[in-house]
C-alpha positions in Angstrom: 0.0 0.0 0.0 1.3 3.5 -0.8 2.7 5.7 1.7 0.2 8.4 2.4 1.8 11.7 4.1 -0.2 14.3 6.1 1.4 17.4 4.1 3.2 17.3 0.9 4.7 21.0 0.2 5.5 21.6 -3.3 9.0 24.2 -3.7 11.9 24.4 -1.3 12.3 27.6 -1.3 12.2 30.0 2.0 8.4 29.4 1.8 8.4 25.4 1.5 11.2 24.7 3.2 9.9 26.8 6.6 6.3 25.2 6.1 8.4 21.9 5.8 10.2 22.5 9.1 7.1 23.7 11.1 4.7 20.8 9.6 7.4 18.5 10.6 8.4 19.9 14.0 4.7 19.4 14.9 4.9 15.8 14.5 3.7 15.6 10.9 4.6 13.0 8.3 5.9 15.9 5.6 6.8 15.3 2.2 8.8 19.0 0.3 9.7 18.3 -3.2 11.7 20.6 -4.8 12.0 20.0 -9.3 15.6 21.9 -9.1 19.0 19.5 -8.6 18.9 21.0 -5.5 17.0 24.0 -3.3 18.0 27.0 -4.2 18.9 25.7 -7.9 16.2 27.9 -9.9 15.8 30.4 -7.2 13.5 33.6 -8.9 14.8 36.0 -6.8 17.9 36.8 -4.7 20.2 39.3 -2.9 18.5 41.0 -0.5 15.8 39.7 2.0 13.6 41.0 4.9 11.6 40.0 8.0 11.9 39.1 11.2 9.8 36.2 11.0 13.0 33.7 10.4 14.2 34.8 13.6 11.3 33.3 15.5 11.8 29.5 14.1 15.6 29.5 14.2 16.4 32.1 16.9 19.4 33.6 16.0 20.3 32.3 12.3 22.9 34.3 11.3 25.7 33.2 13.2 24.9 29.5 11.4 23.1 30.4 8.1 24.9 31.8 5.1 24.2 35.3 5.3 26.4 37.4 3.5 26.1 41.0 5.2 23.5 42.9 7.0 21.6 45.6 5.9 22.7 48.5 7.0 21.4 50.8 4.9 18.0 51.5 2.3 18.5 54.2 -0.4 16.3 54.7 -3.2 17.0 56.6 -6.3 14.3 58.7 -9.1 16.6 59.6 -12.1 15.6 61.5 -14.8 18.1 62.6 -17.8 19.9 64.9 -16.1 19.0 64.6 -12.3 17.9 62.2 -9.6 16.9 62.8 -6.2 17.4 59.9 -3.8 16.4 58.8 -0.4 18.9 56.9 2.2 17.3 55.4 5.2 18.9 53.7 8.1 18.2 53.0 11.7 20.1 52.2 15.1 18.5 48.6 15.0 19.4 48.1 11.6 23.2 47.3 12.9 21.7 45.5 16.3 20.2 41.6 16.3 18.1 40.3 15.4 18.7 42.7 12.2 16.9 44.1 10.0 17.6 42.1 6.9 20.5 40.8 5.2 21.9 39.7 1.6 22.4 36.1 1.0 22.8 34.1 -1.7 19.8 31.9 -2.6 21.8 29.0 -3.7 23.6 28.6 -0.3 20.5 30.0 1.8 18.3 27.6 0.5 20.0 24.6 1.0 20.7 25.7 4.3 17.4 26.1 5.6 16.7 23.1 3.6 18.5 21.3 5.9 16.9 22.5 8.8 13.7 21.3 7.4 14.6 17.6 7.4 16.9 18.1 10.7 12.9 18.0 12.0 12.0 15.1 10.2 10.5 16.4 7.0 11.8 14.0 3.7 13.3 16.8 1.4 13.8 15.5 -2.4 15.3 17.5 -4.8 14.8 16.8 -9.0 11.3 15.9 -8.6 8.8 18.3 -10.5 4.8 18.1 -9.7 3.3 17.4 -12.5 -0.4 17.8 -11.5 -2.2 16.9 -8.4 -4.7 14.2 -7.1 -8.4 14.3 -6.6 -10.9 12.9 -4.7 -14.3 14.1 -6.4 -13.8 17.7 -5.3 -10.6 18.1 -3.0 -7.0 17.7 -3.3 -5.6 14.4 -2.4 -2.5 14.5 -3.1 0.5 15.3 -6.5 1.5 13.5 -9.3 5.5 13.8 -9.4 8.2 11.6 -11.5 5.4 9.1 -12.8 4.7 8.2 -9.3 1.1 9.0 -7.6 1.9 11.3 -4.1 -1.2 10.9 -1.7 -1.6 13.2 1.2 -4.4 15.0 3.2 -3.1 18.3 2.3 -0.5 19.5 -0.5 0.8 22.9 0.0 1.5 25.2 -3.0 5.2 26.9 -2.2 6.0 27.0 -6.0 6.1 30.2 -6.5 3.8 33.4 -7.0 2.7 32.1 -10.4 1.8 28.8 -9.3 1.0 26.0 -11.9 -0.5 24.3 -9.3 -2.9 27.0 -7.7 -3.4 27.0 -11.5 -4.2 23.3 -11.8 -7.0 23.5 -9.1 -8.9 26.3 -10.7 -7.3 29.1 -8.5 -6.3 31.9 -11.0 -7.1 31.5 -15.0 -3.9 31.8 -17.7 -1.5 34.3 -16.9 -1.3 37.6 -19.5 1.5 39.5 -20.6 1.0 42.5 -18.0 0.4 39.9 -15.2 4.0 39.2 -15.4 7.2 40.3 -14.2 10.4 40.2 -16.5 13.5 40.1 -14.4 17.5 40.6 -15.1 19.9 39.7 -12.9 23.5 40.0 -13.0 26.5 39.7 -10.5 29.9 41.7 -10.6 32.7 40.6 -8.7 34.4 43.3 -7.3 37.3 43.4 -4.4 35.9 43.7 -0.9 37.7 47.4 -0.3 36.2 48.8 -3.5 32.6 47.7 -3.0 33.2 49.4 0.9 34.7 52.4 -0.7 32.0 53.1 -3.1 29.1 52.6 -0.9 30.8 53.5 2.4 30.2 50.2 3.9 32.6 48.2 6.6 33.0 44.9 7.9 29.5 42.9 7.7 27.2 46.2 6.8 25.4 46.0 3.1 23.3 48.1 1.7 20.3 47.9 -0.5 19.8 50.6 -3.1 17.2 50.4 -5.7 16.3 53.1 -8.6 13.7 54.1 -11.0 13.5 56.5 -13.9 14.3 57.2 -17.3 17.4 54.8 -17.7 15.0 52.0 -16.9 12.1 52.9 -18.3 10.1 53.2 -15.7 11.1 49.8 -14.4 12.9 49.4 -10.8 16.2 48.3 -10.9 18.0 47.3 -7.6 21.4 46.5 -6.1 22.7 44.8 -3.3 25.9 44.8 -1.9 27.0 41.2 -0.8 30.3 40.0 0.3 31.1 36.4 0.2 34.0 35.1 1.5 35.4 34.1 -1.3 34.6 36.0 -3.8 33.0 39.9 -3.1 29.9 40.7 -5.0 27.7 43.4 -6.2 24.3 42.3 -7.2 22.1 44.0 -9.8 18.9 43.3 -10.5 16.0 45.0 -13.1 12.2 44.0 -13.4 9.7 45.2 -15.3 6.0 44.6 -15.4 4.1 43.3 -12.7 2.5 39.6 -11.2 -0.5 38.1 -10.5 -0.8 37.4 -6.8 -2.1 33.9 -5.9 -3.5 35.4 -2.8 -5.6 37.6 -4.6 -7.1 34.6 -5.9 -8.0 32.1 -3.5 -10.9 32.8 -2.7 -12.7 31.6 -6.1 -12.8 28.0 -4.9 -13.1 27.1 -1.3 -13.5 24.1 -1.9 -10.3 23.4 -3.4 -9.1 25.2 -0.5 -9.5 22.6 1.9 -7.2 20.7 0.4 -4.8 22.8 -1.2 -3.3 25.6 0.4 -0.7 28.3 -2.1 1.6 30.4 -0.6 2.7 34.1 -2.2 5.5 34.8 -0.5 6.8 37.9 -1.9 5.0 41.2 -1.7 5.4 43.6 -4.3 3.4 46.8 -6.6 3.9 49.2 -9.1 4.1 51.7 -6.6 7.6 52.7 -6.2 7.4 53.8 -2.5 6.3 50.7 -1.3 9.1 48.9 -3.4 9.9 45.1 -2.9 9.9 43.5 0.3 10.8 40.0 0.6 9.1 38.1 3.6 9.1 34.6 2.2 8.4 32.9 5.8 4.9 32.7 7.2 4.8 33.9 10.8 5.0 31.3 13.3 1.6 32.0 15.2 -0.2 31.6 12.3 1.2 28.1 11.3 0.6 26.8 14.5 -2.8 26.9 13.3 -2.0 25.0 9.9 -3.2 23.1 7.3 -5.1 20.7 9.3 -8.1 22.8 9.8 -8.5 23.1 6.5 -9.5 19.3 6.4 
């Protein structure tokens, strides 16, 4: 007889790999697939990320996790042609744990907190891609992954904002052109002293500086200063356009719901003020209280 699983969480990203490790920590049998070669391995975003809510189920990350610098600094920049008027905010507890953010590097971070997930007992497997999911008349039952028929009483969506599978189960119709979000992203290796010099940075402080205007078209483009210890990094990043989010959605079919839960863990708008905040982790409190009632 097939294994059945109480949670299956499809993605190991931040999202699926935190769900994983509270599911699991709870005394759930937890199943998080992850289609990359490993988690981190087709990462969608990357450099710099925010919230405190990390620090509540691993207290005190950063002196284990691969975190590359702390962010010491916000600035944001409106260019025209010939001008630009910027804003730099920082704060006291910006340099002071538990941090306000900090640049990492997915491929690292994501393996770490990976990790973490199956140090509580969830089964983490890596090059395995859902395919579709199970039904049982109405509900969710379970995925289809790697020819192979994944039962579980719930299946939790943590593939992303655009999610085939909220797709698959009827919870958002096709995606359009200006539902999406084109991103570049490109990484400059630079000595440590020059990347401090330029941005008037020391030891672990980073900064997170993001512009808009006429050079982009209107589109944000970001940087981030990380240092790895090998090799010392500027990020760049530029997007254009905007997505569809998932969350938005839900609420179309409840009854799918029960079963099938999606995550959209990013945040973003067009509005430039409110910019991009990455808070991939659900809080704590509010997984306590988790899937199961959705049964």
């Amino acid at each position: 007889m097939e294994e059945k699983f109480d949670a299956i969480v499809v993605g190991a990203g931040p999202a699926g790999s935190a769900c994983g490790y509270t599911l699991a920590k709870a005394g759930l049998n937890t199943l998080v697939v992850e289609r990359g070669k490993f988690p981190g391995a087709k990462n969608m975003w990357g450099g710099a990320y925010y919230g405190p809510f990390l620090h509540e189920l691993f207290p005190n990350f950063w002196e284990e996790a691969p975190v590359e610098r702390y962010i010491k600094r916000r600035k944001f920049s409106f260019l025209t042609e010939d001008s630009a008027l910027s804003v730099d905010f920082t704060a006291k507890k910006f340099k002071e744990p538990p941090y306000n953010g900090f640049s990492v590097l997915r491929a690292k971070f994501d393996r770490w907190l990976a990790s973490k997930a199956e140090q509580a007992g969830a089964i983490v497997v890596s090059g395995l891609q859902s395919d579709d999911l199970l039904w049982e008349g109405s509900k969710v039952s379970g995925i289809k992954a790697g020819g192979d028929d994944l039962p579980a009483d719930v299946v939790v969506a943590c593939d992303g904002v655009n999610s085939i599978l909220a797709e698959k189960a009827g919870l958002r119709g096709d995606l359009s052109p200006k539902d999406m979000k084109q991103g570049v992203k490109e990484v400059i290796q630079l000595p440590r002293e020059v990347i401090e010099q330029r941005f008037n940075l020391s030891g672990k402080e980073g900064i997170a500086w993001e512009s808009l205007g006429t050079f982009t078209k209107s589109a944000k483009r970001e940087y981030n200063a990380l240092h790895c210890s090998a090799t010392p990094q500027l990020g760049c990043g530029f997007s254009k356009g905007r997505h569809e989010p998932v969350r938005r959605l839900q609420k179309r079919h409840s009854t799918q719901l029960r079963r099938l839960l999606a995550c959209d863990w990013r945040k973003s708008s067009d509005t430039p003020l409110s910019l991009k905040v990455k808070q991939p982790f659900v809080k704590p409190s509010a997984q306590k209280h988790g899937p199961m009632e959705f049964e």
